[in-house]
C-alpha positions in Angstrom: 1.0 8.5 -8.6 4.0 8.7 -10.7 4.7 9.6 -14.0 4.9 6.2 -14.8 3.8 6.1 -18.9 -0.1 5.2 -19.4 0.0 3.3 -22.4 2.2 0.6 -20.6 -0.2 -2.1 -19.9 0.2 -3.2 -15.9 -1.3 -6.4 -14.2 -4.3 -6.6 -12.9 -4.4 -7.7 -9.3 -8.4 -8.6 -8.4 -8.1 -11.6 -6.9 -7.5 -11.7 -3.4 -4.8 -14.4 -3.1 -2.7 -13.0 -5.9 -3.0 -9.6 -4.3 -1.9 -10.7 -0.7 0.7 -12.6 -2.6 1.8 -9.3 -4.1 1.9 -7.5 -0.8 3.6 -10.1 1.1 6.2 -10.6 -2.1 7.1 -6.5 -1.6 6.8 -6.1 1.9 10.0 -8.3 1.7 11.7 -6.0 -0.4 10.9 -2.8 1.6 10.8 -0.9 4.3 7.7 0.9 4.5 4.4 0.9 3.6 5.0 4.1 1.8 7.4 2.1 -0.6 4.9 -0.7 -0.5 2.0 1.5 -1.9 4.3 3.1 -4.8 5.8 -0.2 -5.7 2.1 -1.5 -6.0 0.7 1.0 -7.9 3.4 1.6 -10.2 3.6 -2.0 -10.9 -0.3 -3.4 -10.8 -3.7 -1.9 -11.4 -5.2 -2.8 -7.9 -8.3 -1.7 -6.0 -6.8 0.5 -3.4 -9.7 -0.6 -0.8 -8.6 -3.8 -1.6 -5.1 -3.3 -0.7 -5.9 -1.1 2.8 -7.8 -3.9 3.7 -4.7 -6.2 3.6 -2.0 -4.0 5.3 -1.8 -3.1 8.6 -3.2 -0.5 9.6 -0.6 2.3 11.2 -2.1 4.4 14.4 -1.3 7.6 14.6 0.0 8.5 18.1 -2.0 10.2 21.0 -1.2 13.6 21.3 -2.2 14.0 24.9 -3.2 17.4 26.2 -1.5 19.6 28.7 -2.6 19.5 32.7 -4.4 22.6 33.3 -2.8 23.7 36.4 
C-alpha cells in the first residue's frame, strides 16, 4: 500500500454494483491491473476478495520442461 495519509477518510465500496462500477470506471483509465489495484486501494476501502473476484484472472505461463534425450 502506499503512503497514502490514514486519517483521510476513503469510500467505502461494499456493494457489488458500485464496486464493478469502480473497476470498469478505472480499467478505462489504465493499463494494467497493477495500476487498477493501486488506483483502488488508494482511492476506496474495498474487500480485496471482493475485487479478485471481479477482475480477470491473469495465468501465468507454462514453463514446459526440457526433452530428456
Amino acid at each position: 500500500m502506499s503512503n497514502t495519509e490514514p486519517f483521510t477518510p476513503r469510500q467505502t465500496l461494499t456493494n457489488p454494483n458500485l464496486l464493478a462500477s469502480a473497476l470498469h470506471r478505472i480499467g478505462t483509465e489504465v493499463a494494467s491491473t497493477t495500476e487498477i489495484w493501486r488506483r483502488l486501494t488508494e482511492h476506496y476501502i474495498v474487500d480485496l476478495d471482493a475485487v479478485a473476484a471481479l477482475l480477470p484472472r491473469t495465468e501465468p505461463e507454462p514453463i514446459w520442461l526440457q526433452s530428456r534425450v
